[in-house]
Steps between C-alpha positions, in 0.01 A plus 500: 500500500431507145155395403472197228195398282499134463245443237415135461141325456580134686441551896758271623766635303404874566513477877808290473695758310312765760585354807897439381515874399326645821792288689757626304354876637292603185172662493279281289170528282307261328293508154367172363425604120637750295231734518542494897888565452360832289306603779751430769755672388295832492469467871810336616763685272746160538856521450516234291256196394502152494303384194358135393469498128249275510220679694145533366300788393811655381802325443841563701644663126195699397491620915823583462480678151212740650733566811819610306187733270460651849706804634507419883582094427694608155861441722352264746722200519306155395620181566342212229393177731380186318524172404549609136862419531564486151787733293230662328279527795765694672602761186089565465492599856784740486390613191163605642694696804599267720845569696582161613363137437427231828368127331308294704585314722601815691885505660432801748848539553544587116156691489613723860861622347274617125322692755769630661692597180215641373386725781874612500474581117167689616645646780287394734659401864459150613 
């Protein structure tokens, strides 16, 4: 199953999007900052990334600006997940790389089919 970095710095929130992915059959990681989510995803190569824009150390745009400056993470999907539900909110984070845009609080039916549609753009099987 297709492995999925869930980057996201509050604990309860993390393993709750975790433990919903792993039962809907995905592989999952975990990075709490953005410099973790950096380092992760040199030694998990995920198929696509589930990124808080409000982590510390590095922010969930500037994370995601140094991934797309990367060659191996340069097509990875990235799926924006925050509570900066906002108009503007949502056109920064596609305009930093992001491929799709999940506000908190999180509908995991609506956040499962963006990763389904985007591992099929990706062609990665589900």
């Amino acid at each position: 199953m297709p492995r999925i970095l869930v980057v996201e710095d509050d604990e309860t929130i993390r393993e709750m999007v975790a433990t919903y992915l792993r039962l809907s059959g995905f592989t999952v990681e975990l990075a709490v900052d953005g410099i973790d989510a950096l380092t992760k995803v040199r030694g998990t190569q995920p198929e696509l990334i589930i990124m808080d824009m409000g982590i510390p150390k590095l922010n969930g745009w500037q994370t995601t600006q140094r991934l797309r400056a990367r060659k191996e993470t340069a097509q990875t999907p990235i799926i924006a997940l925050t509570a900066y539900a906002l108009d503007e909110d949502r056109e920064r984070a596609f305009n930093v790389g992001c491929d799709a845009f999940e506000s908190k609080p999180i509908d995991f039916n609506s956040l499962i089919g963006k990763i389904h549609t985007l591992l099929a753009r990706s062609n990665t099987p589900v």
